[in-house]
N, C-alpha and C positions, 0 to 999 in steps of 0.2 A: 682723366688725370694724367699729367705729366711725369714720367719718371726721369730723374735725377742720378744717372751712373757714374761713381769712382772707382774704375778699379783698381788706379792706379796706387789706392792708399792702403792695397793688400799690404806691399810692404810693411807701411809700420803697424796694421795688424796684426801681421803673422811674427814681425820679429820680436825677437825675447825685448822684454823692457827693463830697462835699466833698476838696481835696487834704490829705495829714496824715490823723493819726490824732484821732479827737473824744476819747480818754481823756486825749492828750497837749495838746492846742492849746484844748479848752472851757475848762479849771481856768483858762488863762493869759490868757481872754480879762477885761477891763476890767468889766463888769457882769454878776456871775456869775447873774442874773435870767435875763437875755437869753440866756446861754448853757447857761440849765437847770442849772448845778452850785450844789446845795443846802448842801454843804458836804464842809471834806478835814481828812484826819486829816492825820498824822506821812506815812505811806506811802501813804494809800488817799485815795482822795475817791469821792463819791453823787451823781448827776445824777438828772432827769427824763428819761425815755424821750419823744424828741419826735415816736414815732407808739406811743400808750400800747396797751395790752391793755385795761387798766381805770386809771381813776383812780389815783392814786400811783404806778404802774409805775415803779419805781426800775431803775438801774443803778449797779452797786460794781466799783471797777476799781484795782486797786494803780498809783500813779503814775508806776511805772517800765513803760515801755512793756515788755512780758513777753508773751508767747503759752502758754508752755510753763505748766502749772499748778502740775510737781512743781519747777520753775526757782527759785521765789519763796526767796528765804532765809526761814528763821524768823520774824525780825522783820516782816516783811513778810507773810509769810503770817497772822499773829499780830492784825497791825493791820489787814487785810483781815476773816478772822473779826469781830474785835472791831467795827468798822464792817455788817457786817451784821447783827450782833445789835442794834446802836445802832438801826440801821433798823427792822429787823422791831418793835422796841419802839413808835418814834416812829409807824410808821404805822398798828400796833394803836391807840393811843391816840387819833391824829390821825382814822381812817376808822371802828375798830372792825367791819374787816372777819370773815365767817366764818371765812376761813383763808387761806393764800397758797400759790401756786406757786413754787418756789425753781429756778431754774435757771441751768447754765454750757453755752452750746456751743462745745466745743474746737474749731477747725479748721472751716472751708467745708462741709464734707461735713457736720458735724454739726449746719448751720444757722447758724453765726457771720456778722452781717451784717459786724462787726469782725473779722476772724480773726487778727490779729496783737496784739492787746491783750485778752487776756483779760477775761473780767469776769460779774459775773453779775446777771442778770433779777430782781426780787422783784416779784409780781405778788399786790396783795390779790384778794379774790374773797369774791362775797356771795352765797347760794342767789340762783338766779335772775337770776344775771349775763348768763347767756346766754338769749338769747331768737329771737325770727325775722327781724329786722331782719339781722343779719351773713349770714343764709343765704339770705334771699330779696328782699333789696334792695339787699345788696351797701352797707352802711352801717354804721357800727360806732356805736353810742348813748356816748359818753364822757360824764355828765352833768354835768360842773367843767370849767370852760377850764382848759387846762392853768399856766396863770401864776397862777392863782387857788390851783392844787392847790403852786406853788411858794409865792405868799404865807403857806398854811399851814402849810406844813412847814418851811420856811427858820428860822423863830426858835426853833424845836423844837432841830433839828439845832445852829443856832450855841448854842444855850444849853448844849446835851449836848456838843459839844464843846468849849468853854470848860469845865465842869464837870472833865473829863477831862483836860484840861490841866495 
């Protein structure tokens, strides 16, 4: 079996975590730049991951705080899909990654850094994303600051969802 090393996400490990929930309190804050949310549907809203995997590492979260995944009412589940497909679109276009990594962890035990608001990871990836730097220097290579990866994808998202509207 392969093993699979981050160590570079000691950071947001080990740092104190904010009080509140981030799916519940980022959307509300005053400069959604500053608080990484790119943009919110009817039910759902997309943030910036503010310790990324790779470049665009999005996060999709139904805006009613929810743990439970089968919980979601229809519409809600509905407009969560439809907000991931919006994404996966925008950040093919915007990165023109290989392919991405799609993920949800339910619950602490499955990994949830959030375990009580559901939500899920979209992570692009390009051959050769991974290299020796994360394993033997303990460094993760992100090559866009992360507000720069917001500047590009912010007018993407507001235009597709105004479109939608």
């Amino acid at each position: 079996m392969n093993q699979l090393w981050a160590p570079w996400r000691m950071a947001y490990i080990a740092e104190e975590k904010p009080a509140g929930c981030i799916f519940c309190e980022k959307p509300k804050g005053k400069d959604p730049r500053a608080e990484l949310v790119l943009a919110q549907s009817v039910h759902s809203m997309v943030m910036l991951n503010k310790y990324p995997y790779n470049n665009g590492h999005l996060l999709i979260a139904p805006k009613r705080h929810e743990k439970m995944f089968a919980a979601l009412p229809d519409v809600e589940y509905r407009d969560l899909g439809e907000l991931l497909k919006l994404s996966l679109d925008i950040l093919a276009r915007a990165f023109t990654p290989g392919g991405f990594n799609i993920g949800m962890n339910l619950g602490r035990t499955a990994g949830a850094g959030v375990e009580d608001h559901l939500h899920w990871h979209i992570v692009p990836r390009w051959d050769g994303d991974t290299n020796f730097m994360p394993v033997l220097a303990e460094t993760r290579v992100i090559p866009e600051h992360l507000l720069n990866n917001y500047d590009r994808l912010s007018p993407m998202f507001l235009q597709a969802i105004a479109a939608n509207a």
